[in-house]
C-alpha positions as CSV (number, residue, x, y, z in Angstrom):
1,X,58.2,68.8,-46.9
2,X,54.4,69.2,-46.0
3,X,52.9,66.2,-44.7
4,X,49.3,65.2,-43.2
5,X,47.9,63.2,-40.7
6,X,48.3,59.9,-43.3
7,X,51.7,60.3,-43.2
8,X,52.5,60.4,-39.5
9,X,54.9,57.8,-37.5
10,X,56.1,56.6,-34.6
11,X,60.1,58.7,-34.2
12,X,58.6,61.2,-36.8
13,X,59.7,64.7,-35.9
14,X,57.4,67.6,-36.9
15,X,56.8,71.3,-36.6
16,X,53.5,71.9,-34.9
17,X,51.9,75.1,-32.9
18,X,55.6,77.0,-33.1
19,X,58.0,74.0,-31.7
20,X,59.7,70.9,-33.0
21,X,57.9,67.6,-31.6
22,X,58.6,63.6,-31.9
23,X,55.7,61.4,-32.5
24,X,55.6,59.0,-29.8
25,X,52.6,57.1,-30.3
26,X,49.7,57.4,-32.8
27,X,46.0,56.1,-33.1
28,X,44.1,56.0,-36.5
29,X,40.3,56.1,-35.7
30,X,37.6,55.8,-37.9
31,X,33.9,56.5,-36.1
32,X,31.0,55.3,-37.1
33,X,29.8,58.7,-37.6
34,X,31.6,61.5,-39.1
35,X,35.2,61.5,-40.5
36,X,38.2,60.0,-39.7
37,X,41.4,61.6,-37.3
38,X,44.4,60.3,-35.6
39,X,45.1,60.9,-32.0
40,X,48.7,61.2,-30.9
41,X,51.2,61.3,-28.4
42,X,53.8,63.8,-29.4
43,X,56.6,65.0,-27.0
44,X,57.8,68.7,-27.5
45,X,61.7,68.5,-27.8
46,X,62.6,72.4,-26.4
47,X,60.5,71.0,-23.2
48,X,59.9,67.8,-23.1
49,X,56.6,68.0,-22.4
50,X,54.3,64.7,-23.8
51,X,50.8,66.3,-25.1
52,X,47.9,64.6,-26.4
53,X,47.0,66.1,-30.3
54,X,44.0,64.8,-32.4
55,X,44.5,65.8,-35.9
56,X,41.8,65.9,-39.0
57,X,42.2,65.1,-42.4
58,X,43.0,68.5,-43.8
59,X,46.0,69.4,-41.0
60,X,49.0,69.9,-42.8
61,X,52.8,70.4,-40.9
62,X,56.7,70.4,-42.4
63,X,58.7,67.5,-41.4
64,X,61.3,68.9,-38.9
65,X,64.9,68.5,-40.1
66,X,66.5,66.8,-37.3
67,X,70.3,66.0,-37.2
68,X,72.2,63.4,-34.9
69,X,75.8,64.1,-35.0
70,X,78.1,62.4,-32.3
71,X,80.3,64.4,-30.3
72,X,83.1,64.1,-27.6
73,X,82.7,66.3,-24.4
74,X,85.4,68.2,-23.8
75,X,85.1,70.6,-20.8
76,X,82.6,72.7,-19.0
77,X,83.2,76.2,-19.5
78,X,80.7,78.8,-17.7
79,X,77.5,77.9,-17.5
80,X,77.7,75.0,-20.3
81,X,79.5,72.6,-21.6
82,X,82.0,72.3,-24.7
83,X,81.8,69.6,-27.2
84,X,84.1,69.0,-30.4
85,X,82.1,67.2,-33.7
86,X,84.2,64.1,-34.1
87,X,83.6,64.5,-37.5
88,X,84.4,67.6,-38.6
89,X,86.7,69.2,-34.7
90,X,84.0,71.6,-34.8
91,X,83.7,72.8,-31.1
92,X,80.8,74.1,-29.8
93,X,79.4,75.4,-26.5
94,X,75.8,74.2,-25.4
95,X,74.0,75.6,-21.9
96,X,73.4,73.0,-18.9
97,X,69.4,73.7,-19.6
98,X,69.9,72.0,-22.9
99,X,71.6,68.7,-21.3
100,X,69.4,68.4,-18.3
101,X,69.9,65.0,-16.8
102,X,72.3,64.3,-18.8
103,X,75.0,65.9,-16.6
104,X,74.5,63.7,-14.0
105,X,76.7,60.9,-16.3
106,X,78.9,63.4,-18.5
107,X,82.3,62.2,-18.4
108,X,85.1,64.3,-19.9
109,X,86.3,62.0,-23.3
110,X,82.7,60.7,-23.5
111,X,80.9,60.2,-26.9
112,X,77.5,61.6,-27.0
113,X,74.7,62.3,-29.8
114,X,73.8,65.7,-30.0
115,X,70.4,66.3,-31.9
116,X,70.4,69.4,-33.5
117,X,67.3,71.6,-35.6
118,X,69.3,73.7,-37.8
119,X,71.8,75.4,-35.5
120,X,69.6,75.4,-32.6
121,X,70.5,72.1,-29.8
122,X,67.6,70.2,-28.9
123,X,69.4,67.7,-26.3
124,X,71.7,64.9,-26.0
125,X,71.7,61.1,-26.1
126,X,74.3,59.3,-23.1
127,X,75.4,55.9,-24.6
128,X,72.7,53.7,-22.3
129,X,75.2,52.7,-19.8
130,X,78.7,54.4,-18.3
131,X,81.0,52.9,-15.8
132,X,81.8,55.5,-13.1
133,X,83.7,55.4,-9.7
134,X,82.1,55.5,-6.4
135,X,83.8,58.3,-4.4
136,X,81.7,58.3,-1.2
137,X,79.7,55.6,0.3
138,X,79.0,53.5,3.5
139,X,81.4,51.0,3.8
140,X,80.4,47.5,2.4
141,X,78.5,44.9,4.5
142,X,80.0,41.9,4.4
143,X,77.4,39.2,3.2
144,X,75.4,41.6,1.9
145,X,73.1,40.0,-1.0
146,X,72.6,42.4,-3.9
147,X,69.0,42.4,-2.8
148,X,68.7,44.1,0.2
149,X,67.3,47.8,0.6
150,X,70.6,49.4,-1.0
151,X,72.4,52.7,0.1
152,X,73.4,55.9,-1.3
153,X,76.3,56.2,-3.7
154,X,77.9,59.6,-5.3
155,X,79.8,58.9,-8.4
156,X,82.5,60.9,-10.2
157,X,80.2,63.5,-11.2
158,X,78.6,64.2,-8.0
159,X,75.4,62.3,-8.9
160,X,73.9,60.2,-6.3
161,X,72.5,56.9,-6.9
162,X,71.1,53.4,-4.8
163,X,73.5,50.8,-4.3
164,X,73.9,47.8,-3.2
165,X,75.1,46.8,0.2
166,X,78.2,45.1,-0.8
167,X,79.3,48.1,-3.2
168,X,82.5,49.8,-1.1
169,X,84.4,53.3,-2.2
170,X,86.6,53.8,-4.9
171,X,84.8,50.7,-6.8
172,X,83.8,51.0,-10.6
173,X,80.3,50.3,-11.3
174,X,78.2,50.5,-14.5
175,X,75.2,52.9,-14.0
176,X,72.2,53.0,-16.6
177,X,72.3,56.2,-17.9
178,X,67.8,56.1,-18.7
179,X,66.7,55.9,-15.5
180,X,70.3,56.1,-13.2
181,X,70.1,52.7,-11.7
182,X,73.3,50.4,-10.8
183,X,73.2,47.7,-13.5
184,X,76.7,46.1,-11.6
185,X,80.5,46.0,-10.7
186,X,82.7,47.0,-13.8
């Protein structure tokens, strides 16, 4: 479905320029002189890269069909990792470059949303926080105050995060999966 500039909105996916983008932020400005455009904030989702694009009043793009489908990791196998459509057992195979930081979270069993354009994977969605266990760490302080400095934690899947003093090994702790910071004990 063609669309122009009028039509754009924040979470709209388009093709634009040879790629699949998500409108992040959008700006309808009307000069005193000359016509009107709308300056936007659109993230590429092959690289997510964020770029700047002003459009005019004649630019035309297609909306990009986008699908969401929730799958259950399975395994990693090579050099990706295999996931089964809970839906329809569909198993599929997507390359680490695809998941990026989500691997540092991706627990065997785990639910995830894949987003898809056509057959092509665009990424996937970790629920916003996992519990994990801490498998190497300082010991804990006692009286430590979950304000001090924190320490370095790996977790299950090797990923390294700041904890707090208190926090000993072999603990479960809930880690927020956006930006990998200890949210608490589990």
């Amino acid at each position: 479905m063609a669309i122009g500039m009028n039509d754009l909105k924040t979470g709209l996916t388009i093709e634009y320029s040879n790629s699949i983008w998500r409108v992040l932020d959008f700006q309808h400005v009307k000069p005193g002189k000359g016509g009107a455009f709308v300056r936007s904030k659109l993230k590429n989702l092959r690289t997510g890269a964020v770029n700047e694009v002003t459009f005019r009043p004649g630019d035309k793009f297609e909306q990009a069909d986008i699908t969401t489908r929730p799958m259950s990791y399975l395994y990693a196998e090579n050099d990706g990792r295999v996931f089964m459509d809970v839906e329809s057992y569909d198993q599929i195979n997507i390359p680490d470059e695809y998941l990026k930081n989500a691997l540092k979270f991706l627990l065997e069993g785990m639910e995830v949303k894949i987003t898809m354009f056509g057959n092509e994977v665009l990424g996937a969605e970790l629920p916003s926080t996992v519990q994990m266990k801490v498998t190497e760490t300082q010991p804990g302080i006692k009286g430590a105050t979950a304000t001090g400095s924190g320490k370095p934690a790996t977790v299950e899947t090797g990923a390294t995060i700041t904890v707090p003093d208190f926090v000993n090994e072999g603990e479960t702790i809930i880690i927020n999966t956006e930006d990998g910071s200890y949210k608490g004990r589990a």
